[in-house]
C-alpha positions in Angstrom: 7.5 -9.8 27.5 8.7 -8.4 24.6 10.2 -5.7 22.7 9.1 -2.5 20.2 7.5 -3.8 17.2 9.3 -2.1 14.4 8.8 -1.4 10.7 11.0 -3.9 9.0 11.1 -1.0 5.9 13.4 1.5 6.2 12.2 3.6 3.4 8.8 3.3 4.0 8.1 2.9 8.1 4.4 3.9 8.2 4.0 0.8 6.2 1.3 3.1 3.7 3.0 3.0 0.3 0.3 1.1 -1.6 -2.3 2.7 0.2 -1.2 6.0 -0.6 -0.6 5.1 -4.2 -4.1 3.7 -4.4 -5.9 6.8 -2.8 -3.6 9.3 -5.5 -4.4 7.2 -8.7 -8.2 7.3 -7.4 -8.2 10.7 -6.9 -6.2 11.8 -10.1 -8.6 9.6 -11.9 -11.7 11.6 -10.7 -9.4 14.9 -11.2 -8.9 14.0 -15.3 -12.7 13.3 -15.9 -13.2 16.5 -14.9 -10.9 18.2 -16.7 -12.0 15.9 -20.0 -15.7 17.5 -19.0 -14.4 20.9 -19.6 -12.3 20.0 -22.8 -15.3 18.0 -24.0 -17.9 21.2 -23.0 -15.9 23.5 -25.1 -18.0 21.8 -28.6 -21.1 23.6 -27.2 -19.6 27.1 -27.5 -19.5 28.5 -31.1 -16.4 30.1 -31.5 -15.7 33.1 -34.8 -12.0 33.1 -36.4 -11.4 36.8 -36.4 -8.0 36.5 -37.6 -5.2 34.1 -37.1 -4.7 34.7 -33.6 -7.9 35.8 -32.1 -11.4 33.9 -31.8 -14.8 35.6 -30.4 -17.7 33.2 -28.8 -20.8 34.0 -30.4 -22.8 31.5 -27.5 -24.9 34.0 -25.3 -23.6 35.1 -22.0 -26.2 33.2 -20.2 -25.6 30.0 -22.0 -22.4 29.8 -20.5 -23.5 30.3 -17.3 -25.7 27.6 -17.4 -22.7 25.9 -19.1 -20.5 26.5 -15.9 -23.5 25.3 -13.7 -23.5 21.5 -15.3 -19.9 21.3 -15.1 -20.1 22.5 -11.7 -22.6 19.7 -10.9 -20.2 17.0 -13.1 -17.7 18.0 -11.2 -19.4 17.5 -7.6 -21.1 14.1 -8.7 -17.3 12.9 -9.9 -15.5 14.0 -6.8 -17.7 12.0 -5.0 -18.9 9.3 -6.7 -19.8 6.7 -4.5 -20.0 8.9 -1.4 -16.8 9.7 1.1 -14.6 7.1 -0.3 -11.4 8.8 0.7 -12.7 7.8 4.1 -14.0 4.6 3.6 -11.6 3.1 1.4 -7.7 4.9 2.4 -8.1 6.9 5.2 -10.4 4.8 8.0 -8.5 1.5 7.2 -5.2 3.4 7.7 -6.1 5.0 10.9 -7.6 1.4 12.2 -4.3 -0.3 11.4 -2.3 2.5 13.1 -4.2 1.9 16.0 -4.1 -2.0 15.8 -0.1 -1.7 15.3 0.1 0.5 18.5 -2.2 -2.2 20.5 -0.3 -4.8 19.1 3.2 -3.2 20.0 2.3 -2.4 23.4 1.0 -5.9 24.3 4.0 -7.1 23.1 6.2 -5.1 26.1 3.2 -4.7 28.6 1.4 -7.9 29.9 -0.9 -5.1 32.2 -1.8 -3.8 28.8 -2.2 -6.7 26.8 -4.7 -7.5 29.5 -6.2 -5.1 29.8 -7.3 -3.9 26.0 -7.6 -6.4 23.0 -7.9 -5.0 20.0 -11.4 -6.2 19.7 -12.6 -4.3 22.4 -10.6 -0.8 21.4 -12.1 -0.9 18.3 -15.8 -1.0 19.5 -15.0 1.7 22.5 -16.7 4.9 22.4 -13.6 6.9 22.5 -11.8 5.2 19.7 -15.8 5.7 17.4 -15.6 9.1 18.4 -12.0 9.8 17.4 -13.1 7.9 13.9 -16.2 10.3 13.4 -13.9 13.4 14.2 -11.6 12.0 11.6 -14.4 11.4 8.8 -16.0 15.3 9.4 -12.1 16.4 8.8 -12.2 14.7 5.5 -15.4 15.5 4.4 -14.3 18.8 4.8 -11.0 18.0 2.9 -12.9 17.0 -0.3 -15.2 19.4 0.2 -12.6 21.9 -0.7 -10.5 19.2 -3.0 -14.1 19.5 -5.3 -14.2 23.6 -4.9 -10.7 23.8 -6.2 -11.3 21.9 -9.1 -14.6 23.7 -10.6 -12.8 27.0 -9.7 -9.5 26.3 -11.0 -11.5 24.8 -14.1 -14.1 27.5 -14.9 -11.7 30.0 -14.2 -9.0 28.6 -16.6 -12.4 28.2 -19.0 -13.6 31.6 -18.8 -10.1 32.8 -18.8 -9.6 31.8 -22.3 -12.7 32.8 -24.0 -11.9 36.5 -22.5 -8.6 36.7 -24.0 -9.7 36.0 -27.3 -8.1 32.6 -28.0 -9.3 29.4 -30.1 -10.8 26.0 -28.5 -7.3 24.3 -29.3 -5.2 26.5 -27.1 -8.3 26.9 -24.0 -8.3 22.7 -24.5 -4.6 22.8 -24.0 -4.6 25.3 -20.8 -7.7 22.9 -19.0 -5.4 19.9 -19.4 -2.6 22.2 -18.2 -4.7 23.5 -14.9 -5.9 19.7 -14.8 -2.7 18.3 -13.7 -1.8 21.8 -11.3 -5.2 20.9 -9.2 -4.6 16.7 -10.2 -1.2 17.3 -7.9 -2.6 19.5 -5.2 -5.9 16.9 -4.2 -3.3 14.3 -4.7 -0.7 15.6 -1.7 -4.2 15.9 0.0 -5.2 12.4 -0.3 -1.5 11.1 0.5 -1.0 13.5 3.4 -4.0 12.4 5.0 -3.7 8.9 4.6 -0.6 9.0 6.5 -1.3 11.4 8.7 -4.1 8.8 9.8 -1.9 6.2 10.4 0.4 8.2 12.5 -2.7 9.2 14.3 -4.1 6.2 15.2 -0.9 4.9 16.6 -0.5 8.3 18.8 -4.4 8.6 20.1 -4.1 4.6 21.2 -0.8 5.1 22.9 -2.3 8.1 24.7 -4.8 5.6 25.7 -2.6 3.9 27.1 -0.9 6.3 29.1 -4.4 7.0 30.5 -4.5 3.9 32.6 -1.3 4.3 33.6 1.6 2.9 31.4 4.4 4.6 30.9 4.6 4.6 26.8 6.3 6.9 24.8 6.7 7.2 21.1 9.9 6.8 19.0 10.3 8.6 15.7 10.6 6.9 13.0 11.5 8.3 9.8 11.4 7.1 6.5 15.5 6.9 5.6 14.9 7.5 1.9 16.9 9.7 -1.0 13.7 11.8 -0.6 13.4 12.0 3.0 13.4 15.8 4.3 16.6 16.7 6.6 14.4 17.5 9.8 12.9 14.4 9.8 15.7 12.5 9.1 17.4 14.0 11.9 14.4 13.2 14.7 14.3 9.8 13.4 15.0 7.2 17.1 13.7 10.3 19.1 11.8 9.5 22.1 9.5 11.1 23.9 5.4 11.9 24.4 2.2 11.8 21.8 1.7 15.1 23.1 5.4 16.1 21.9 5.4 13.8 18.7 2.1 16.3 17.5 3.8 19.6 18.7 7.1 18.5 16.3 4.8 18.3 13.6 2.3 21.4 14.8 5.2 23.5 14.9 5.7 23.7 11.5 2.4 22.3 9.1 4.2 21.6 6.3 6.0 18.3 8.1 3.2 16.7 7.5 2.8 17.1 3.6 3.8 13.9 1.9 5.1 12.4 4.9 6.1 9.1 5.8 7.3 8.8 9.3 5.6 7.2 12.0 5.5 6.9 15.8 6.5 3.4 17.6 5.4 2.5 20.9 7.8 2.1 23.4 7.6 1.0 26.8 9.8 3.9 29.4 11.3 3.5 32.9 10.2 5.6 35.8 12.6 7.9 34.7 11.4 8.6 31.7 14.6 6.7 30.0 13.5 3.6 27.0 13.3 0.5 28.9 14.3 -1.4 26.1 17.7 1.1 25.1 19.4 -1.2 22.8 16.3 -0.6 20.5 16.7 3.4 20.3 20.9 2.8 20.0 20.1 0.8 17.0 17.5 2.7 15.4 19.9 6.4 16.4 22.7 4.2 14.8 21.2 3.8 11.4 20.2 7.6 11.4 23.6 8.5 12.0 24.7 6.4 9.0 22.4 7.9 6.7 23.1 11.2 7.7 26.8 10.7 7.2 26.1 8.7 3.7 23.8 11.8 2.8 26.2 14.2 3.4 29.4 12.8 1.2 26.6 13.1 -1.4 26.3 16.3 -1.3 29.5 17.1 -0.9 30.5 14.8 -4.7 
């Protein structure tokens, strides 16, 4: 048999760049419509120059409201346009190819494994469709509360302005401002948990694994980048459990913001030790390099 399939990226081992890209340009996309509704809704509100500095809306109170309430409804039908396609179109396809790079990493050091679960058959088993319909409620959840922060971050910044007494220019000015604060918040959503997924899929099938009783572990992989964060360069060629792998990350939530490490399978001895050990020297060798070229950085 053979050995670890490994990233052949460095910078990038969760293999996810494009698809993270592609689920933050779709989402800041739906963010700016939203924020153009607002800009766009503020020609049905007839504003009075008192002076030079202050403006009063003469539009009734209740006009507003029912102002805010189509926005509202713009902004629900543009988050999600064309139903849960943070699901369907980043996150499900990252979690499946975790899952197939786990199965197809494992076969490569395990003949028992390799004939025991194609990925065929994993992919049609009840445990790995009910782990994907766990996954999709999480998300639907996620833009759930992506949508709620927009129409609230909106309306508020909206109603704000009309309360302190400014024109439509400078309101216009502070919705494109509070745009781009709530664009960049749904955006670390939609990268976060399109990694995350991948990372998942690879732990839950190497669990599986485990369950009919290989020894597999998980080695950390992280991505060795200018950008990458100190703790997770530092864990990167760690070995050791799924279980242990999601209490790293548990331990403190915000490692999984914006993260792109990932978990890869690898095959242990009795004892708990890699079986293949020349793999983990090499990949503990490149983390000591970067963290010796990252520290003369700092220290120029």
């Amino acid at each position: 048999m053979g050995q670890p399939i490994l990233p052949t990226n460095e910078a990038d081992p969760s293999g996810q760049a494009r698809r993270e890209k592609g689920a933050m340009n779709e989402m800041g996309k739906r963010v700016r419509r939203c924020g153009k509704a607002y800009r766009d809704a503020l020609s049905q509100i007839q504003f009075l120059a008192v002076n030079v500095e202050r403006y009063e809306f003469l539009t009734s109170v209740d006009a507003i409201d029912l102002l805010l309430a189509d926005l509202a409804r713009i902004v629900d039908a543009t988050m999600n346009e064309g139903g849960r396609w943070l699901f369907t179109g980043y996150v499900r396809p990252a979690y499946q190819q975790g899952t197939a790079k786990a199965n197809a990493s494992i076969a490569n050091q395990s003949k028992l494994y390799a004939d025991a679960r194609s990925l065929e058959q994993l992919l049609t088993s009840p445990s790995y469709l009910k782990r994907l319909s766990l996954l999709r409620g999480r998300i639907f959840e996620k833009m759930e509360g992506i949508t709620a922060d927009v129409q609230q971050t909106l309306a508020s910044t909206l109603t704000q302005g009309l309360a302190d007494g400014v024109g439509p220019l400078e309101i216009s000015k502070r919705i494109t401002e509070s745009t781009g604060i709530v664009e960049r918040r749904a955006n670390n959503i939609a990268r976060t948990e399109t990694g995350e997924a991948l990372r998942e899929g690879r732990l839950a099938e190497t669990e599986d694994a485990r369950s009919i009783g290989l020894n597999v572990g998980v080695m950390h992989l992280s991505a060795l980048s200018p950008t990458t964060r100190v703790d997770h360069a530092q864990r990167h060629g760690w070995v050791g459990t799924p279980a242990e792998e999601r209490a790293w990350y548990a331990a403190q939530p915000g490692r999984r913001n914006n993260c792109k490490c990932s978990p890869s399978e690898v095959l242990l001895n009795d004892d708990g030790t890699p079986a293949f050990p020349d793999v983990v020297k090499r990949t503990q060798a490149a983390r000591a390099r970067f963290v010796e070229t990252a520290e003369k950085g700092k220290a120029q």
